[in-house]
C-alpha positions in Angstrom: -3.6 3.3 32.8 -1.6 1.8 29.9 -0.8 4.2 26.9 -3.2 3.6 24.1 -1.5 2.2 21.0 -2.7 4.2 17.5 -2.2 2.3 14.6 -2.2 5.6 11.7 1.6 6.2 12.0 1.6 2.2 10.4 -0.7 3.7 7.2 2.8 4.3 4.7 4.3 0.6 5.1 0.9 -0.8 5.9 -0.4 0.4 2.3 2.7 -0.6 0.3 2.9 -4.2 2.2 -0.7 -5.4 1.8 -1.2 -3.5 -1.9 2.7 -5.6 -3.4 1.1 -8.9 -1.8 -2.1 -8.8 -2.7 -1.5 -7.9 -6.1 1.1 -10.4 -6.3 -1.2 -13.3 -5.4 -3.9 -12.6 -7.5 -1.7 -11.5 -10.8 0.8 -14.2 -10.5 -2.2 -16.6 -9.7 -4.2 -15.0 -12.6 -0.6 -15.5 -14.7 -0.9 -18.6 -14.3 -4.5 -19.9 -14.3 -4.8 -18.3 -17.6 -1.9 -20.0 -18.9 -3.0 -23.2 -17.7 -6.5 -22.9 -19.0 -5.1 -22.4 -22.4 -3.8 -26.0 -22.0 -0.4 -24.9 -22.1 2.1 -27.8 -20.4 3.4 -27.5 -16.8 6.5 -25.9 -17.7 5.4 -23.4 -19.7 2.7 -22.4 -16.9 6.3 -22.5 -14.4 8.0 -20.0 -16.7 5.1 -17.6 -17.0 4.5 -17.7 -13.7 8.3 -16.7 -12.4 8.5 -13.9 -15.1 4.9 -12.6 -14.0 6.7 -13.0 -10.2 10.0 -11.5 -11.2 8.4 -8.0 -13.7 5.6 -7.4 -11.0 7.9 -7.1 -8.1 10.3 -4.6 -10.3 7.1 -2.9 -11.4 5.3 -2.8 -8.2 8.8 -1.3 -6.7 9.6 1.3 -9.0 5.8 2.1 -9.4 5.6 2.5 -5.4 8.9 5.0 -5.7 7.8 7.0 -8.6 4.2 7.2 -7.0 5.7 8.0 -3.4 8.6 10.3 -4.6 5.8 12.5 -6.2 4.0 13.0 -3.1 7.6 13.6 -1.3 8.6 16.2 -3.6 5.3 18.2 -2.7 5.8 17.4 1.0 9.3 19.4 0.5 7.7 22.3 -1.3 5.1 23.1 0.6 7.8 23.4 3.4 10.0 25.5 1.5 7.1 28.1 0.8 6.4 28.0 4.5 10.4 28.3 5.6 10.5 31.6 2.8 7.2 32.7 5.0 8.2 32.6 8.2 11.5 34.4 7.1 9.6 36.9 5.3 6.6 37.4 7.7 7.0 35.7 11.2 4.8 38.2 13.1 2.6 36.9 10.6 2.6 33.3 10.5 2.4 33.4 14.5 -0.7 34.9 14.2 -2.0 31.9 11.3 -1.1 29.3 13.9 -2.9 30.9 17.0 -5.8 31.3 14.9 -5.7 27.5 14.1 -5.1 26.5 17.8 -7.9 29.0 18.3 -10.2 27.5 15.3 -9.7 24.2 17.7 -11.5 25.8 20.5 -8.4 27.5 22.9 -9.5 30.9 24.1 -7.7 33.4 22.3 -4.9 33.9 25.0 -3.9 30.5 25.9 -3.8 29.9 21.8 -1.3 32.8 21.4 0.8 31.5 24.5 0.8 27.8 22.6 1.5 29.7 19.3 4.7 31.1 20.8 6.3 28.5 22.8 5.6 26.1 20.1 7.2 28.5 17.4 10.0 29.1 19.9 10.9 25.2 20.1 10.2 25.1 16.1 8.5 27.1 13.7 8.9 25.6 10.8 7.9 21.8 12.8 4.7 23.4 14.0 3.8 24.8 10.7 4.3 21.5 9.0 2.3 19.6 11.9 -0.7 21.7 12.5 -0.9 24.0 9.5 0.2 21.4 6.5 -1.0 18.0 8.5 2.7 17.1 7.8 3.6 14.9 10.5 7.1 13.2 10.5 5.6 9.8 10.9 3.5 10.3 7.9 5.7 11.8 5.8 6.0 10.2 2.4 9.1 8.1 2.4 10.1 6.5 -1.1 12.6 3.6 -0.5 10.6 2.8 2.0 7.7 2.4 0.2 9.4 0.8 -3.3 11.2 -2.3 -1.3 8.2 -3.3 0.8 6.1 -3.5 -1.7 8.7 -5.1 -4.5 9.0 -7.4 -1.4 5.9 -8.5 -0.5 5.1 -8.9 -4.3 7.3 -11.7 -4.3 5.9 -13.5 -0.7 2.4 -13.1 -2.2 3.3 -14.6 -5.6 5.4 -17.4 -4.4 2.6 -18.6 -3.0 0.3 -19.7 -6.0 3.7 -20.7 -7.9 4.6 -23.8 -5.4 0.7 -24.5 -5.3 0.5 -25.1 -8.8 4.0 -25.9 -9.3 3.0 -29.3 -6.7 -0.3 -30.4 -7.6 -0.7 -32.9 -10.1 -1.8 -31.8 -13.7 -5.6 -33.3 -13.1 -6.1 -30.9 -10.0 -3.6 -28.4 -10.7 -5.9 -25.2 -11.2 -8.2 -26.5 -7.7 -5.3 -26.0 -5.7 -3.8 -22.9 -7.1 -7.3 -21.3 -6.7 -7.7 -22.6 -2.9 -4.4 -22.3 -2.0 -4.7 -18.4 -3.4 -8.4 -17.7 -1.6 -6.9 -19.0 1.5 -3.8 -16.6 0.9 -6.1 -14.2 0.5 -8.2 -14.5 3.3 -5.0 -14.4 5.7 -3.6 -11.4 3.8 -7.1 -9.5 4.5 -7.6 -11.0 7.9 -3.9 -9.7 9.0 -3.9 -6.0 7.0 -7.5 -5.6 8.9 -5.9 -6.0 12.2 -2.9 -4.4 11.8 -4.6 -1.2 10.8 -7.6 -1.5 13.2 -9.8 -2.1 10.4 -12.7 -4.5 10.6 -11.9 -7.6 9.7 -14.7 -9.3 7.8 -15.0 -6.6 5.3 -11.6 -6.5 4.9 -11.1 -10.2 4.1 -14.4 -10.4 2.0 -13.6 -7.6 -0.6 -10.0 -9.0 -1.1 -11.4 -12.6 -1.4 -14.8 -11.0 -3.9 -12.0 -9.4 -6.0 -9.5 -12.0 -6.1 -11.9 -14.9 -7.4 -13.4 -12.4 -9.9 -9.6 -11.5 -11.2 -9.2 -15.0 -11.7 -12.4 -16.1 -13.0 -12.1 -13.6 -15.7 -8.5 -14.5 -16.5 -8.5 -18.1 -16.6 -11.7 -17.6 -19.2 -9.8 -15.4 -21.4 -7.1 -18.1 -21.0 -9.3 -20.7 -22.3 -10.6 -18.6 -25.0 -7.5 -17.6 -26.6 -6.0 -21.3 -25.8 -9.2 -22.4 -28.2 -8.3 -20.1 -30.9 -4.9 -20.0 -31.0 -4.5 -24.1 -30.8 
């Protein structure tokens, strides 16, 4: 029987990834659908655009690090309490975890037995798994966190910078919009799958969203572009 493949220990990158791209496709093409609306001229709509790029990444990054970091720094104190109580009271904390391997339905003997050999190959690493739900490969990790989301920032909001970048002026919002829904739809479509997520839900609410964050920009683009001209 092949070993079955869970997808949770992916939830840390998987989160940062999809949240830096999708925000950088719809701000960046947001950026610059507003700015186009307002009737500004291609390069103006260029320049906003690559600053909008350039700050979001750096935002998103140190966002994701100060964010992330935060959670880390609890993660470590809730570990040092339980090193100072299993210094202080071991006889004690063995009992806690064969209580919890017995609140999981062992009988009362074979969760004491578990208790010990598991606090004999690592007290403090069984604590943290079964008592805290601290699992290594969930454990918050920072850097991690700030460059894949600085990172795919930038893929997503290259993406409606070279469409509007190319098109000619007369069609020049069209294919920034299609060439962002279509983005979209791949970016839901793929972070669906690769969290075992369904996958037309998924794509829908980031597509719903998307066209409604640029709907509402480029109007307030065009309003502002009316009474500032």
């Amino acid at each position: 029987m092949p070993a079955e493949s869970h997808l949770s220990h992916r939830s840390n990158w998987l989160r940062a990834a999809v949240l830096g791209a999708n925000d950088g496709i719809v701000s960046t093409a947001s950026l610059v659908l507003g700015v186009a609306a307002s009737g500004a001229s291609g390069s103006a709509i260029m320049t906003a655009g690559v600053a909008g790029l350039a700050a979001g990444a750096l935002s998103m990054a140190a966002g994701e690090y100060v964010s992330v970091s935060s959670q880390r720094d609890s993660e470590e104190a809730d570990l040092r309490l339980e090193q100072r109580e299993l210094r202080a009271d071991p006889g004690g904390e063995l009992r806690e975890l064969t209580e919890i391997y017995q609140g999981r339905g062992l009988p009362a003997d074979l969760a004491h037995q578990v208790a010990v050999e598991l606090t004999r190959a690592g007290a403090l690493e069984a604590h943290a798994r079964d008592e805290l739900g601290l699992e290594d490969q969930r454990r918050a990790r920072p850097l991690q966190a700030a460059w894949t989301s600085g990172l795919a920032f930038s893929c997503g909001a290259i993406l409606p910078l070279v469409a509007i970048g190319l098109a000619p002026a007369s069609v020049r919002a069209a294919v920034c919009v299609a060439a962002t829904l279509v983005a979209l739809a791949v970016l839901g479509d793929t972070g669906a799958r690769l969290g075992g997520a369904r996958r037309i839900p998924a794509t829908a609410r980031v597509l719903a969203w998307g066209a409604v964050a640029m709907a509402v920009t480029a109007g307030i683009g065009a309003v502002v572009g009316q009474a500032t001209g």
